[in-house]
C-alpha positions as a printed NumPy array, in Angstrom:
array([[ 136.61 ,  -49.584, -145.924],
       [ 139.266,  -48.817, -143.171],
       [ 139.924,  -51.197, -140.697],
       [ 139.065,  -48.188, -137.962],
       [ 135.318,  -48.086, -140.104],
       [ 135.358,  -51.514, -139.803],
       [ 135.685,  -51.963, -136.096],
       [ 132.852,  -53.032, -134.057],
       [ 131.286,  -50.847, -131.32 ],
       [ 129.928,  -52.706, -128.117],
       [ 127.809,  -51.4  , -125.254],
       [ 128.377,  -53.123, -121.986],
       [ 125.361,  -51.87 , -119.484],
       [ 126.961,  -51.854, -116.037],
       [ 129.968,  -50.776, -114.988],
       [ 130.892,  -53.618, -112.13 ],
       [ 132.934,  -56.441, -111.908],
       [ 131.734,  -58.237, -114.671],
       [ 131.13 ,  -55.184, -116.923],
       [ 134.94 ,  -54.335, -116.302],
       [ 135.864,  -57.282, -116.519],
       [ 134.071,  -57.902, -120.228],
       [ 135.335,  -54.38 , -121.378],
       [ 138.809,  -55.849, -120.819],
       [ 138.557,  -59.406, -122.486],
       [ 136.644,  -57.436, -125.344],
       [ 139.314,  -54.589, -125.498],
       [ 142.203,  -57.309, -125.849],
       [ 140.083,  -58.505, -128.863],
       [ 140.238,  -54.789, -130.61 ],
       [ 136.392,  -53.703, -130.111],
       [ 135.32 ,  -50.287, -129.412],
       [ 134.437,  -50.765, -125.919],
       [ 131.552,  -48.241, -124.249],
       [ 130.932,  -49.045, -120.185],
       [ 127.705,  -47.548, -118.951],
       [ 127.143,  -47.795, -115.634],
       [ 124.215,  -45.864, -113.558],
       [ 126.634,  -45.136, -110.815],
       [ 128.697,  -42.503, -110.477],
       [ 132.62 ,  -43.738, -110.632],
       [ 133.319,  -45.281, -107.323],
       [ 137.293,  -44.498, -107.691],
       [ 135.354,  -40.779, -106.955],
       [ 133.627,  -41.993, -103.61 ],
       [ 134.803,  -42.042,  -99.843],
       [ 131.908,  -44.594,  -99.62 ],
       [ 130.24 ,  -46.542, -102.008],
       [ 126.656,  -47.395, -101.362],
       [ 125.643,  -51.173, -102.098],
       [ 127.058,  -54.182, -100.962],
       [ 130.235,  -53.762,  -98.898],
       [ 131.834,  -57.464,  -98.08 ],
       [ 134.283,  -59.099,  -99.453],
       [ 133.887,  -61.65 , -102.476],
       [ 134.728,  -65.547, -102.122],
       [ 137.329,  -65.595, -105.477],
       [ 137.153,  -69.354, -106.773],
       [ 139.16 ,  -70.954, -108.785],
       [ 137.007,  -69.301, -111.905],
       [ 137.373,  -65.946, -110.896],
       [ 140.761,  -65.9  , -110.615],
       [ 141.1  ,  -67.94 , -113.687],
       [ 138.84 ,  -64.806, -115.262],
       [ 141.871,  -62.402, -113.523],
       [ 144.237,  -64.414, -115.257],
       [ 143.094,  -63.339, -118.668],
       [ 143.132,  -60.09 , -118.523],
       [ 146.789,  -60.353, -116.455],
       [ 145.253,  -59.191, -113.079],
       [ 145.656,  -62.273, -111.286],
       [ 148.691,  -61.727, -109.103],
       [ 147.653,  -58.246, -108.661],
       [ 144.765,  -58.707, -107.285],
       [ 144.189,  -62.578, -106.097],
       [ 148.087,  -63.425, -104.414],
       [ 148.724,  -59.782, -103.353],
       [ 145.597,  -58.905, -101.611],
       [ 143.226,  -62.088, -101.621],
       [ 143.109,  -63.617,  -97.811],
       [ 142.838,  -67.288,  -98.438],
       [ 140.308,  -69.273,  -97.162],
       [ 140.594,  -73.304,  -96.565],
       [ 137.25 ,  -73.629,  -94.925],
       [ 134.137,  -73.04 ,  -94.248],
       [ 133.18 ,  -72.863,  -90.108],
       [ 129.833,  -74.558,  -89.059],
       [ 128.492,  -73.705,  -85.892],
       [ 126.31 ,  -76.276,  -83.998],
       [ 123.363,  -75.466,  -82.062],
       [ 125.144,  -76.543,  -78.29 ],
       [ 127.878,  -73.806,  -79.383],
       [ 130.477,  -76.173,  -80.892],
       [ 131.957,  -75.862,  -84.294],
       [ 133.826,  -77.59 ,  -87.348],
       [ 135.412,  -77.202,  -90.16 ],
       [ 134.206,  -78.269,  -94.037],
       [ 137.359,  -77.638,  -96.525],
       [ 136.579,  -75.247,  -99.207],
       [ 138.456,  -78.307, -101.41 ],
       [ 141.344,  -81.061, -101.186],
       [ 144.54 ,  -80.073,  -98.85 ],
       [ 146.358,  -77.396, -100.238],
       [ 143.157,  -75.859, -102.001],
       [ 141.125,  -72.714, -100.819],
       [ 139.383,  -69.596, -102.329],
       [ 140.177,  -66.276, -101.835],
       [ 138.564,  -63.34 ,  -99.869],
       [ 139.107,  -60.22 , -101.624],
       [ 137.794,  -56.704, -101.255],
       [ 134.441,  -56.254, -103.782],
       [ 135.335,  -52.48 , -103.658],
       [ 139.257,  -52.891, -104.708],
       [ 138.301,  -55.221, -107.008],
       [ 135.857,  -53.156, -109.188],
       [ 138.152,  -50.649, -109.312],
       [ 141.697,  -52.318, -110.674],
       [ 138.912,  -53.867, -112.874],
       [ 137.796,  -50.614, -114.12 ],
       [ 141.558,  -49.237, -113.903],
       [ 142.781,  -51.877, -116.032],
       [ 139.752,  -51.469, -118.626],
       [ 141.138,  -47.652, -118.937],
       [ 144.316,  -48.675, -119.875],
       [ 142.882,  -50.125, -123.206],
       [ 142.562,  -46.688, -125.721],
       [ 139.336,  -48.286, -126.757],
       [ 137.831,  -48.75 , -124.093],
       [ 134.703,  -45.443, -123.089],
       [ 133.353,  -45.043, -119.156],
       [ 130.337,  -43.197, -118.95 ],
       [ 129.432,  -43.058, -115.33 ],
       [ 125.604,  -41.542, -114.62 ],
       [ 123.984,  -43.168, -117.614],
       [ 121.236,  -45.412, -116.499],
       [ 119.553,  -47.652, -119.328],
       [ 115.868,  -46.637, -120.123],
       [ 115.332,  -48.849, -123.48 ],
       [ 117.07 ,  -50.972, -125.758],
       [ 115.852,  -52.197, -129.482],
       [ 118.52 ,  -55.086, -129.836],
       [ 117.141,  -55.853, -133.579],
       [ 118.506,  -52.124, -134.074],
       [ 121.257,  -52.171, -131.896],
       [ 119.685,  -49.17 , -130.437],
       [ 120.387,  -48.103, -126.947],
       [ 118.449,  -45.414, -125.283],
       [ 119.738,  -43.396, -121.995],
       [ 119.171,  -41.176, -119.5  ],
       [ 121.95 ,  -38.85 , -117.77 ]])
């Protein structure tokens, strides 16, 4: 057998952050990567319907960016860091809870910028497959069968 006839083929259902994300970390590992995501590409779209705000990026996201070499890119050049948390008292006042010890904080970053230098960097792979408009209608895992409709 060739090594190409050899290689395994894996379906990741859903094209968003963690679908990108997966494709990449299982691209780096030399899979055949297919995406499917019921969405059309949002790179395409002036507006993309769903959830709009930004993420809270812990310490495990960006240590997820970090594997797949996005962290700087994404986290330090466009993450707004947040130390705390603001509480808001019923007679109007507020305070502050830290987020962590001094020095510490997560990240706000844009969900919508995100997804896409996720699904961006998954491109960049050769063996890594988008197919935007493909939503799931049945699987048969035993088979390894994946049914869908366009």
């Amino acid at each position: 057998m060739s090594k190409e006839s050899e290689k395994l083929h894996i379906a990741v259902v859903g094209g968003g952050l963690v679908g990108a994300l997966n494709a990449c970390y299982l691209a780096k590992r030399g899979f055949e990567v297919h995406v499917y995501d019921l969405r059309e590409d949002i790179r395409q779209l002036e507006h993309v319907p769903g959830r709009s705000i930004n993420l809270a990026m812990s310490v495990r996201g960006s240590t997820a960016l970090r594997g797949v070499g996005l962290e700087d890119a994404i986290v330090r050049d466009h993450g707004i860091p947040m130390e705390s948390r603001m509480i808001h008292r019923p007679d109007g006042s507020t305070y502050a809870i830290p987020y962590g010890k001094k020095g510490q904080c997560i990240y706000s970053v844009g969900r919508r910028f995100l997804n896409e230098a996720l699904i961006n960097a998954a491109e960049q792979y050769p063996n890594v497959h988008f197919h935007f408009h493909h939503k799931l209608v049945s699987a048969n895992l035993s088979k390894g069968q994946l049914t869908f409709e366009k």
